[in-house]
LUMSEVO-968205 format. One line per 5 residues: their letters; for each residue z, y, x of N, C-alpha, C, CB. Coordinates in Angstrom, 2 decimals. Glycine has a CB too. Example, Ala and Ser with C-alpha at 12.3 -4.5 7.8 and 13.67 -1.06 7.14 Angstrom:
2
AS) 7.80,-5.69,13.19,7.80,-4.50,12.30,7.80,-3.30,13.20,9.05,-4.47,11.31; 7.08,-2.25,12.85,7.14,-1.06,13.67,7.87,0.03,12.90,5.72,-0.60,14.08
//
This chain:
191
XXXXX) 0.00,-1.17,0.83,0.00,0.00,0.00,0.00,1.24,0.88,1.21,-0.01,-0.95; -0.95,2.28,0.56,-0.51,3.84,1.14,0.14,4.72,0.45,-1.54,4.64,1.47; -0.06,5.74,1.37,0.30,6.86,0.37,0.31,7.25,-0.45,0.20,7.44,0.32; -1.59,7.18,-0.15,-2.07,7.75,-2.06,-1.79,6.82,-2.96,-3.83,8.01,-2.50; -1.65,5.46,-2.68,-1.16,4.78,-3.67,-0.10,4.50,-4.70,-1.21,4.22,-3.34
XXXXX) 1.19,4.62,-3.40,1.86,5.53,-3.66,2.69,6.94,-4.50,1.55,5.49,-3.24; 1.76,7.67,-4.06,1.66,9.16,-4.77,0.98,9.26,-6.16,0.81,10.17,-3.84; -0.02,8.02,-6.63,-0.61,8.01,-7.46,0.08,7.38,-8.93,-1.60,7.51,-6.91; 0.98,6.22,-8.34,1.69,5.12,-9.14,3.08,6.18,-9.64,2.15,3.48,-7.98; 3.56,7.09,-8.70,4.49,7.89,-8.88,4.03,9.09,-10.07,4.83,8.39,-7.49
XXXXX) 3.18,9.37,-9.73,2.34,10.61,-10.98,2.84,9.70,-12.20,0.06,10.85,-10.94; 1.57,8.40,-12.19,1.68,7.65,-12.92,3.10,7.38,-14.20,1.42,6.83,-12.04; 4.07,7.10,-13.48,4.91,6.75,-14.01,6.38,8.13,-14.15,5.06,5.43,-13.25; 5.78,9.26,-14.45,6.76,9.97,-14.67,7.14,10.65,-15.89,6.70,10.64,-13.91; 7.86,10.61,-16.09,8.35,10.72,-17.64,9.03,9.24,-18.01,6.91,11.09,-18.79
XXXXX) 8.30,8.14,-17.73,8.50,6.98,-18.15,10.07,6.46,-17.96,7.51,6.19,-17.49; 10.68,5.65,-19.21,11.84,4.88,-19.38,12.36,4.12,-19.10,12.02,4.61,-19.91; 13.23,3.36,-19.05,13.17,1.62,-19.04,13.59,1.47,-20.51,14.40,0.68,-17.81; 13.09,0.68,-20.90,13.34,-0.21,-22.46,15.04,-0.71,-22.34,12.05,-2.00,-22.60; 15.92,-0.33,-22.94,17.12,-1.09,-22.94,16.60,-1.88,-23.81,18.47,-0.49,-23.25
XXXXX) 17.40,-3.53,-22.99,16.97,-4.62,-23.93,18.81,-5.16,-24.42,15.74,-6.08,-22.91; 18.84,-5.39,-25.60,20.73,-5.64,-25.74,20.66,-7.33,-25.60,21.68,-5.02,-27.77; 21.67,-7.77,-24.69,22.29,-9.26,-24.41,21.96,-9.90,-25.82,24.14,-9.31,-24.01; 21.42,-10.98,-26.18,21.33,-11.75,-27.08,22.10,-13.28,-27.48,20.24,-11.78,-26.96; 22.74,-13.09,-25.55,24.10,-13.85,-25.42,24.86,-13.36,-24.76,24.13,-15.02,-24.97
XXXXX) 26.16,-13.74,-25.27,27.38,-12.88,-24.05,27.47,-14.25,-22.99,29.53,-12.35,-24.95; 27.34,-13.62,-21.87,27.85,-14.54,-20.82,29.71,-14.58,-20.69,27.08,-13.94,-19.30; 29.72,-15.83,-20.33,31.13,-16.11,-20.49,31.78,-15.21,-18.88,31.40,-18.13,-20.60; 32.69,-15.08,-18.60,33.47,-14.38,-17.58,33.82,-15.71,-16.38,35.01,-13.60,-18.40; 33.41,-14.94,-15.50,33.28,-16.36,-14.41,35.04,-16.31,-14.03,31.91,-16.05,-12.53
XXXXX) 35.58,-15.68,-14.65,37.55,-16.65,-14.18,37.47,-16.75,-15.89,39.70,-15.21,-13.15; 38.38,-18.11,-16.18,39.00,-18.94,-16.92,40.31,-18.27,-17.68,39.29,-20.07,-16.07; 40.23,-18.39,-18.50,41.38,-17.65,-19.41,42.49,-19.19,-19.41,40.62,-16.99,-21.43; 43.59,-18.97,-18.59,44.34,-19.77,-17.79,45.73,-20.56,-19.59,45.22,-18.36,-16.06; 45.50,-19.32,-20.19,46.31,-20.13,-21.06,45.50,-20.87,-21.99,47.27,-19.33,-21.77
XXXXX) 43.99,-20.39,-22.45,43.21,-21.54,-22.90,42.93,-22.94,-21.97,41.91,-20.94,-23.22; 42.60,-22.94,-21.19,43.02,-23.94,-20.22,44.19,-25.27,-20.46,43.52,-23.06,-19.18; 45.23,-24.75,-20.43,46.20,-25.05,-20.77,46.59,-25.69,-22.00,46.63,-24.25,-20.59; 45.95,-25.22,-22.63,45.65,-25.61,-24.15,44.74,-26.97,-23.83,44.70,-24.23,-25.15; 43.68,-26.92,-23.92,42.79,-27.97,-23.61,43.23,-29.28,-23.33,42.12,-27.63,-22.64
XXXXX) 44.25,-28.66,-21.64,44.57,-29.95,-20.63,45.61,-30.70,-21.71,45.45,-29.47,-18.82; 46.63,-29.50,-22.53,47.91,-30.13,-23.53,47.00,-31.26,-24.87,48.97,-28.35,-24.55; 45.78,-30.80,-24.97,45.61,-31.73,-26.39,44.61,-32.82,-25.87,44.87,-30.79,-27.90; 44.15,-32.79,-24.86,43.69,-33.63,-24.15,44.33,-34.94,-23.46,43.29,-32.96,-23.46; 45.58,-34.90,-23.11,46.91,-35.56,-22.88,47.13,-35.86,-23.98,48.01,-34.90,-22.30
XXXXX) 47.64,-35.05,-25.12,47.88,-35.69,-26.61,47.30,-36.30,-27.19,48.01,-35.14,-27.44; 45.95,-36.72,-26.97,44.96,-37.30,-27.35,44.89,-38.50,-26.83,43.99,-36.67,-27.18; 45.61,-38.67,-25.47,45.15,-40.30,-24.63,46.96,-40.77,-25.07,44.56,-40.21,-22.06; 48.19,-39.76,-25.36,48.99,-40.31,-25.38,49.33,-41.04,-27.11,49.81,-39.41,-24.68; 48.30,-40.00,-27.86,48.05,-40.79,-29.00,47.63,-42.20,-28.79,47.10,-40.17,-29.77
XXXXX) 46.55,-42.97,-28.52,45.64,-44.05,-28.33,46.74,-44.81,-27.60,44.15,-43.74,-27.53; 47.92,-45.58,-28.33,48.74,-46.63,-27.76,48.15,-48.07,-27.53,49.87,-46.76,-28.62; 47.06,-48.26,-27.80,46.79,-49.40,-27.28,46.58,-49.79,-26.24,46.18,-49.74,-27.63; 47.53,-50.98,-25.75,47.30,-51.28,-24.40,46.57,-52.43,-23.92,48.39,-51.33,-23.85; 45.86,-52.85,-24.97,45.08,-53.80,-24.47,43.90,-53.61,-23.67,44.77,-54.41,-25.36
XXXXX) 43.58,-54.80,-22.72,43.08,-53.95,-21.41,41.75,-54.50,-21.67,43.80,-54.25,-19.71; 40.87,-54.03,-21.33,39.47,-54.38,-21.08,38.94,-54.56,-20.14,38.79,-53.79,-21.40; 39.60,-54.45,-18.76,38.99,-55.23,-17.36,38.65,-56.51,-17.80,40.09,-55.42,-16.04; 38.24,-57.33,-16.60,37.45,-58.85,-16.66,38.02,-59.81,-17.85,37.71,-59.76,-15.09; 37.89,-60.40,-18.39,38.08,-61.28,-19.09,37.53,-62.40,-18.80,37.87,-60.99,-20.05
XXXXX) 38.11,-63.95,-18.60,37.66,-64.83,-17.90,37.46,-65.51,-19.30,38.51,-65.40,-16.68; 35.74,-66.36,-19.36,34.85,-66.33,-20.59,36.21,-67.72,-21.08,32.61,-66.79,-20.33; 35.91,-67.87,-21.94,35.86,-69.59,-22.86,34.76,-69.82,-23.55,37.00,-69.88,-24.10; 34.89,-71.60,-23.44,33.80,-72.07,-23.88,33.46,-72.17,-25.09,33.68,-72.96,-23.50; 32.52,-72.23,-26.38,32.63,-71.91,-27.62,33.67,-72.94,-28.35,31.24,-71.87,-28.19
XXXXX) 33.20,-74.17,-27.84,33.88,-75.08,-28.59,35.56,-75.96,-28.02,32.66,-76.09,-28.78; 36.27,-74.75,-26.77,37.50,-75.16,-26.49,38.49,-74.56,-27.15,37.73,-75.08,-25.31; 39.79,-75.17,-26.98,40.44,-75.32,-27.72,41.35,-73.77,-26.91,40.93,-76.94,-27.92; 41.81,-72.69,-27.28,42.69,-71.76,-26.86,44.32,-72.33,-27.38,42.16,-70.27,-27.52; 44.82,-71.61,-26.25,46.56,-71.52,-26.88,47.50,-71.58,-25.28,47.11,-73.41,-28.22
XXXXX) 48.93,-71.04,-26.34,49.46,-70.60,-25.14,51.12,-70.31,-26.32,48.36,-68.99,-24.16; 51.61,-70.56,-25.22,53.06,-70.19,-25.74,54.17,-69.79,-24.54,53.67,-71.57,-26.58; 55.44,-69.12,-25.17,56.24,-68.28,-24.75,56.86,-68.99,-24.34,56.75,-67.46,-25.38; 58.27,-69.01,-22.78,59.25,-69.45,-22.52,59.71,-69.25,-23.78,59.84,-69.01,-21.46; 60.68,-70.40,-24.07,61.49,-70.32,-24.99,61.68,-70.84,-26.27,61.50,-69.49,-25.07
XXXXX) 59.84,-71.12,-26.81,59.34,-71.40,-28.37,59.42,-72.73,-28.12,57.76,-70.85,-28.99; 60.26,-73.29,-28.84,60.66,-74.36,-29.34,59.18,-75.88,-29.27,61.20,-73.73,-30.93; 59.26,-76.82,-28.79,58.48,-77.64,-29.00,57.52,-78.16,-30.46,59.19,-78.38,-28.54; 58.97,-78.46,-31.29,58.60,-78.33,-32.85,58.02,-77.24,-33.46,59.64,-78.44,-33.61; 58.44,-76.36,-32.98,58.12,-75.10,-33.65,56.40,-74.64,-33.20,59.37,-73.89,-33.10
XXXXX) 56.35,-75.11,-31.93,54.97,-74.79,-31.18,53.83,-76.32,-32.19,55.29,-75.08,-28.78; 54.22,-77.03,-32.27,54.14,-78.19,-32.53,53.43,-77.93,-34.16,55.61,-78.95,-32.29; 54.51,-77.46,-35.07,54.27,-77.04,-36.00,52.70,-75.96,-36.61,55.42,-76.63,-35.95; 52.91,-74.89,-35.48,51.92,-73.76,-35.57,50.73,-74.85,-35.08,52.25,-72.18,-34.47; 50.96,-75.40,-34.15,49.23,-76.37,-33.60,48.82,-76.74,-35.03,49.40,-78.29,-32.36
XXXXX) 49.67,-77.81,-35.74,48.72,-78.74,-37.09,48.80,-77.41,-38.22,49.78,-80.67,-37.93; 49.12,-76.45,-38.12,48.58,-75.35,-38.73,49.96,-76.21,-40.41,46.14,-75.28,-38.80; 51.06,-76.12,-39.98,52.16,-76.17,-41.05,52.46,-75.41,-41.30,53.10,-76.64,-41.02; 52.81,-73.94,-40.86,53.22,-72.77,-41.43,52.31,-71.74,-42.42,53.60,-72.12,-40.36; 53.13,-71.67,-43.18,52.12,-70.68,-44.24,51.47,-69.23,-43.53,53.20,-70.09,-45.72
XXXXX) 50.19,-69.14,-43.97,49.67,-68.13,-43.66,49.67,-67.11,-44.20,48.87,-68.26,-43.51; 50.33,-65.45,-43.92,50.49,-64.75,-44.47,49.69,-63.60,-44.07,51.55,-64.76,-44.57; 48.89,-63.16,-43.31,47.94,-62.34,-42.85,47.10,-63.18,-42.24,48.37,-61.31,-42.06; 45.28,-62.63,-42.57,44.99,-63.01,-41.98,43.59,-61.92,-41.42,45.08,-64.20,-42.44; 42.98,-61.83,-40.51,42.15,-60.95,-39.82,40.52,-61.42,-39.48,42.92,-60.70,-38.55
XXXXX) 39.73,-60.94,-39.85,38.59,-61.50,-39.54,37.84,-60.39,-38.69,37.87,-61.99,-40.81; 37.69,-60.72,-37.32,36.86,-60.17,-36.61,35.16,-60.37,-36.47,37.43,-60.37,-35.63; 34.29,-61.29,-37.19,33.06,-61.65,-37.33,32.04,-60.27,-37.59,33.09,-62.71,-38.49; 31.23,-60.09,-36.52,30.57,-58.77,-36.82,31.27,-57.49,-36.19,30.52,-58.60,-38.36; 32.41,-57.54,-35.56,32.82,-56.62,-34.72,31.93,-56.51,-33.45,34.16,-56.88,-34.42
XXXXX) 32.25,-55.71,-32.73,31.96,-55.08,-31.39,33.32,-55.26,-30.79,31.41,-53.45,-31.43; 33.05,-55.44,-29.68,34.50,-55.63,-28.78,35.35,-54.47,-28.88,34.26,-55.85,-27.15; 34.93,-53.71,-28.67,36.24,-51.72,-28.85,36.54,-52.69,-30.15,35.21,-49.10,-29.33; 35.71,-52.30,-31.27,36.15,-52.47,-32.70,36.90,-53.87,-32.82,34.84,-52.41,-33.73; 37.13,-54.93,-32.42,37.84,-56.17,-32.39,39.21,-55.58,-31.56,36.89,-57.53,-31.58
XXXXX) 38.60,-54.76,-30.81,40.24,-54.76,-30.01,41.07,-53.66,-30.62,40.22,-54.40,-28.18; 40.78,-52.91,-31.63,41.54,-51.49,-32.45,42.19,-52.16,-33.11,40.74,-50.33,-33.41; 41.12,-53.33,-34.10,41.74,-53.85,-34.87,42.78,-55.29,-34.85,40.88,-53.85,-35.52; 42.65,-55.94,-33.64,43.70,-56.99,-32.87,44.86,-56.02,-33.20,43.44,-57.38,-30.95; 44.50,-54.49,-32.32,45.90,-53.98,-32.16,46.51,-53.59,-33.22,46.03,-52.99,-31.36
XXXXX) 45.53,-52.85,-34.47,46.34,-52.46,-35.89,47.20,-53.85,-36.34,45.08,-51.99,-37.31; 46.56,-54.77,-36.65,46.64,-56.35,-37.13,48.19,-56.80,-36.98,45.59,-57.44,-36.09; 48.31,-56.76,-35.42,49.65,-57.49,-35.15,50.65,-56.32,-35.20,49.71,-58.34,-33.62; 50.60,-54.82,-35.18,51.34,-53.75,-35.44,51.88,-54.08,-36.96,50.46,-52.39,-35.25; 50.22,-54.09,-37.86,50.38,-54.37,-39.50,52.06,-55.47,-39.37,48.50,-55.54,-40.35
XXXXX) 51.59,-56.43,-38.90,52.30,-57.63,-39.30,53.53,-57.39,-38.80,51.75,-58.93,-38.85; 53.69,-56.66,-37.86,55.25,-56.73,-37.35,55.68,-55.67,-38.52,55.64,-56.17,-35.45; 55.25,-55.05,-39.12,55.49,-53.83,-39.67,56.46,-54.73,-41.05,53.84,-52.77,-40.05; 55.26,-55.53,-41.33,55.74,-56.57,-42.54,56.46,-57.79,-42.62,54.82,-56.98,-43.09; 56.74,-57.92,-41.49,57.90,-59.08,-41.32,56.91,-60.30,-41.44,59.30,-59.10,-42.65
XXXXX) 55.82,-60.34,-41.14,54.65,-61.54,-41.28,55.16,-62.73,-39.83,52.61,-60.63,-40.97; 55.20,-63.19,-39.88,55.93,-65.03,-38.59,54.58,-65.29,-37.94,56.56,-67.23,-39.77; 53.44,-65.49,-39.25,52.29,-66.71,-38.92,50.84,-65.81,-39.60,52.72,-68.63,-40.00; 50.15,-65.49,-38.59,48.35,-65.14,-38.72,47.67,-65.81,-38.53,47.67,-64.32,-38.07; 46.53,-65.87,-39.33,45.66,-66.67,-38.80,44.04,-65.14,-38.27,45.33,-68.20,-40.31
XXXXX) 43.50,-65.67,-37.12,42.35,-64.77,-36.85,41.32,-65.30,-36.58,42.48,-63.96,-35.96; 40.64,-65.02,-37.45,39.11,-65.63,-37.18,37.82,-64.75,-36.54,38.57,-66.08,-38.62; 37.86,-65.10,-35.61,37.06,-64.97,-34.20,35.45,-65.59,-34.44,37.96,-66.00,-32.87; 35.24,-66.44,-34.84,33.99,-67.14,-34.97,34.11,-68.03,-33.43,32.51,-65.93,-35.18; 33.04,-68.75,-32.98,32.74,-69.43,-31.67,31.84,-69.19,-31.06,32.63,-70.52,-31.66
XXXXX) 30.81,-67.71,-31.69,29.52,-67.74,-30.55,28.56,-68.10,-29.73,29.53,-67.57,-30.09; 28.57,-69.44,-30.51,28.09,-70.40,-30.18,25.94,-69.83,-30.53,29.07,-71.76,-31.16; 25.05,-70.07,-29.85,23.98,-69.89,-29.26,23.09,-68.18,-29.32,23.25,-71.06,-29.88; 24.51,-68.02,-29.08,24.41,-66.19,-28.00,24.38,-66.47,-26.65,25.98,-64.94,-28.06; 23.64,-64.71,-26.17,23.67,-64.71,-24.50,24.51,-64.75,-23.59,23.27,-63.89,-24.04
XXXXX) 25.41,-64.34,-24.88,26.85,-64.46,-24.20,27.66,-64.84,-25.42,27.45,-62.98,-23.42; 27.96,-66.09,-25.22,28.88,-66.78,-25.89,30.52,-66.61,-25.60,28.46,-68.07,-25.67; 30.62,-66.93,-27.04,32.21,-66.79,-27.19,32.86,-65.18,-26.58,32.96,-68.21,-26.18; 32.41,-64.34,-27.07,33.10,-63.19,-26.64,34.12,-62.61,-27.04,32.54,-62.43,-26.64; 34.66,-62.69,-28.52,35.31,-62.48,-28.86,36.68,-63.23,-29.16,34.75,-62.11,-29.35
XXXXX) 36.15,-64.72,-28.62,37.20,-65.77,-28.52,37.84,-65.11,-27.38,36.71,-67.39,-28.28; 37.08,-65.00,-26.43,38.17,-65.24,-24.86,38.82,-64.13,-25.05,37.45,-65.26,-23.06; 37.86,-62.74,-25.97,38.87,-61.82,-25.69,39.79,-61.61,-26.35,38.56,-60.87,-25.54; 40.30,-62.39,-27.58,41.53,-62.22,-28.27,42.21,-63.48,-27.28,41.46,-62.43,-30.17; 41.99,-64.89,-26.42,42.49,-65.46,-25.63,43.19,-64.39,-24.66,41.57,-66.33,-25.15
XXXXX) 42.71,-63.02,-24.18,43.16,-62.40,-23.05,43.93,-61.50,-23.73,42.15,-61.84,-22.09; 43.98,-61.20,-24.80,44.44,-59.93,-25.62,46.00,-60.28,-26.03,43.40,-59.65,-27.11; 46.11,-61.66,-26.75,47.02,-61.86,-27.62,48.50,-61.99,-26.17,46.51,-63.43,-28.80; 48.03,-62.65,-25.36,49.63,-62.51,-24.40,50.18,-61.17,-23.83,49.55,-63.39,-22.96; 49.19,-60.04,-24.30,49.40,-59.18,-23.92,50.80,-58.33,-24.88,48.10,-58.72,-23.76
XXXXX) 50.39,-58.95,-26.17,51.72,-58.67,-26.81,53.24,-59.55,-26.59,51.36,-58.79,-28.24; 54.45,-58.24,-26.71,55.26,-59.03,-26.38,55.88,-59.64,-28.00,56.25,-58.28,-25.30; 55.78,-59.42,-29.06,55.77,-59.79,-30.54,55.04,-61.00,-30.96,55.20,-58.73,-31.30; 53.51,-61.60,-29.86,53.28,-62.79,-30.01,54.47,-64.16,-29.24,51.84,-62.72,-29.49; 54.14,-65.12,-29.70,54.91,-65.91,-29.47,54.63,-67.00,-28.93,55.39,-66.04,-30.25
XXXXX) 53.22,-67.24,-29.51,52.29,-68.46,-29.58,51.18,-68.43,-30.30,52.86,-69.51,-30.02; 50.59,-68.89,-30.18,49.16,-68.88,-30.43,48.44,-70.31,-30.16,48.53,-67.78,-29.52; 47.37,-71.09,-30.89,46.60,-72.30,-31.05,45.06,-72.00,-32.06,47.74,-73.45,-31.80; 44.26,-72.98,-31.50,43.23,-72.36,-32.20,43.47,-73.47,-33.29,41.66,-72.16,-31.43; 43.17,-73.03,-34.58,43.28,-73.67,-35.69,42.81,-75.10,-36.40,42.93,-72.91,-36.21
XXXXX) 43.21,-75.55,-37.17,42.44,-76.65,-38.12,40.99,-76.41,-38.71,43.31,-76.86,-39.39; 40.94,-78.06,-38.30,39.73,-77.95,-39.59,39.35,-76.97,-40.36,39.95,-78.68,-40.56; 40.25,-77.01,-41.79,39.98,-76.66,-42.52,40.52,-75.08,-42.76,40.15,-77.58,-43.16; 40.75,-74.59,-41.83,40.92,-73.38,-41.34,40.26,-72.08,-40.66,41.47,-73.66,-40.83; 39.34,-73.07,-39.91,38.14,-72.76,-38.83,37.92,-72.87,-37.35,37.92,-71.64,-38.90
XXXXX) 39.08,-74.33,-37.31,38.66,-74.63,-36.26,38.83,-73.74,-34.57,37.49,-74.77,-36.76; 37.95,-74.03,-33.90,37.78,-73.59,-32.47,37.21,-71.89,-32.93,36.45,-74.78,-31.44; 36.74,-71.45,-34.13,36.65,-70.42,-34.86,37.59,-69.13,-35.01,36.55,-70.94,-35.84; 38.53,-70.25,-34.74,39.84,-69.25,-35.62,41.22,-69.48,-34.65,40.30,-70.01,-37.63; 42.09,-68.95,-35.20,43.77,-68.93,-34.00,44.64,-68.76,-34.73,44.12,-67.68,-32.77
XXXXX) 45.65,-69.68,-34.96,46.85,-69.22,-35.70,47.67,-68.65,-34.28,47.70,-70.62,-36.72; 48.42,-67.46,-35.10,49.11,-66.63,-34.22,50.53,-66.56,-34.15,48.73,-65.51,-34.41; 51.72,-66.82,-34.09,53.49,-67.29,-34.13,53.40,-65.59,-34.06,54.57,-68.54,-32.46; 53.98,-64.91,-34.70,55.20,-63.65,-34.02,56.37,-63.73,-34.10,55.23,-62.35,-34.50; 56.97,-62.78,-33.23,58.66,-62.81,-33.50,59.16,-62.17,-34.65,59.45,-62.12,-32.41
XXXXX) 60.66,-62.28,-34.91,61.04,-62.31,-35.79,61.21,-61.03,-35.77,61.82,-63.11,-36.01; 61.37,-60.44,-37.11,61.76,-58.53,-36.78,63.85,-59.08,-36.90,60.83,-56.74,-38.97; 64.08,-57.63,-36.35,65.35,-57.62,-36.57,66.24,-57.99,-38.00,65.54,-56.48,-36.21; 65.72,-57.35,-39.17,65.94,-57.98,-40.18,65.80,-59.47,-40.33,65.32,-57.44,-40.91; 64.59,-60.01,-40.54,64.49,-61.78,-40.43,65.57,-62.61,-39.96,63.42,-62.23,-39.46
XXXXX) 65.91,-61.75,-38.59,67.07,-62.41,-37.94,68.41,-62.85,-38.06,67.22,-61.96,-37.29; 68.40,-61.16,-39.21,70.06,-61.40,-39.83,69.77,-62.27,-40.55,70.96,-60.27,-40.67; 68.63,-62.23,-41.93,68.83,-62.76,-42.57,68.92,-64.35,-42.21,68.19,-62.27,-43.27; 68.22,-64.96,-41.23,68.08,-66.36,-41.20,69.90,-66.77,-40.58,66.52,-66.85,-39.99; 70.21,-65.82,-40.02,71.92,-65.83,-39.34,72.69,-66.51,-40.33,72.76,-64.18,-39.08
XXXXX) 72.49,-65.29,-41.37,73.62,-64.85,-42.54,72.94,-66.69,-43.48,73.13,-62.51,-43.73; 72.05,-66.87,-43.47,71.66,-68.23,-44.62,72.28,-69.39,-43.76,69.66,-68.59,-44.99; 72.43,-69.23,-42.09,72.82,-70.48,-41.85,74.23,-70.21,-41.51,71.99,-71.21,-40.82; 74.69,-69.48,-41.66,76.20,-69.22,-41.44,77.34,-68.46,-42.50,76.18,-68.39,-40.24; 76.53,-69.38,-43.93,77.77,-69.24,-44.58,78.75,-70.12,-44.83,77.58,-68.87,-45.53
X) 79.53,-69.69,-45.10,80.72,-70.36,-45.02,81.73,-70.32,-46.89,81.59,-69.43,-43.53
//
C-alpha cells in the first residue's frame, strides 16, 4: 500500500461509523461464582449419597444356565437350609426379573429385599430365567448369584423346584426382623 492509497481510503471513509452490533449472548464471566459452586458440589454428593445401593457391578464370575446356585450363612441351621432347598417354606414375595437389563435387575434386587425386610417376609422366591441360547448366557442368574451374599438380611439362598422354576428361579431365606424375634421368643417361652 502507498500513500495515495492511503490518503485516498482515508478521504474515503470519513464521516463513517461503526455499526454497534448488541451481544445476542451474554458470555459467562471467566471466575466462577464460588457459592454456586458449592451448591452444585452439595447436591451432587446428595445425589450419590441418596443411591444406597451397594451392590457392586465389577466382574461377576458367569454360571452355567442349567447349575444349580446356593449358598448359606454361618450359622443357618442344616434343617432349616434343608428345608428352603425342597422349597417347604411358604412363599411370600416373589420378584420376577425376566426382561430386565442388568442396572434395572439390580435397583430392583435392591428395592425387593429392602420391600421384604420392610414386611417381615422369611422366604422369596426370584425368578431370574436361565438364559439359556444367548451370547451371553445366564446373566442375570450369576448376577443375583453375586448380588444376594452381598446382603447381610439374606441368609440363604437355593435355586428352586420344579414346579417353581427350577435352575430359573432362587428361593431366598431372610432374617428375622426384630419384631419376628420377640414374637417367636414370647410363643416359645410361655409359661
Amino acid at each position: 500500500m502507498t500513500d495515495q492509497d492511503d490518503d485516498f481510503f482515508q478521504q474515503q471513509m470519513k464521516g463513517v461509523k461503526p455499526i454497534k452490533v448488541e451481544a445476542k449472548v451474554d458470555l459467562a464471566k471467566a471466575t466462577l461464582d464460588k457459592s454456586a459452586a458449592e451448591q452444585r458440589r452439595k447436591a451432587a454428593t446428595a445425589e450419590l449419597a441418596k443411591d444406597k445401593n451397594f451392590l457392586s457391578g465389577e466382574y461377576i464370575e458367569p454360571v452355567d444356565p442349567l447349575s444349580v446356585i446356593e449358598f448359606k450363612r454361618d450359622g443357618v441351621q442344616t434343617g432349616v437350609y434343608r428345608n428352603l432347598r425342597l422349597g417347604k417354606y411358604q412363599i411370600d414375595a416373589r420378584l420376577d426379573l425376566h426382561h430386565m437389563t442388568i442396572d434395572q435387575a439390580r435397583n430392583a434386587v435392591f428395592q425387593f429385599i429392602s420391600d421384604c425386610m420392610k414386611h417381615d417376609i422369611r422366604c422369596a422366591l426370584i425368578t431370574h430365567g436361565k438364559g439359556e441360547g444367548r451370547s451371553l448366557p445366564a446373566q442375570l442368574k450369576s448376577c443375583l448369584n453375586h448380588w444376594l451374599p452381598q446382603f447381610d438380611q439374606v441368609l440363604a439362598f437355593h435355586s428352586a423346584q420344579k414346579h417353581h422354576g427350577w435352575v430359573g428361579a432362587t428361593y431366598v431365606l431372610l432374617r428375622k426382623s426384630e419384631k419376628k424375634k420377640l414374637e417367636t421368643w414370647e410363643m416359645h417361652n410361655k409359661r
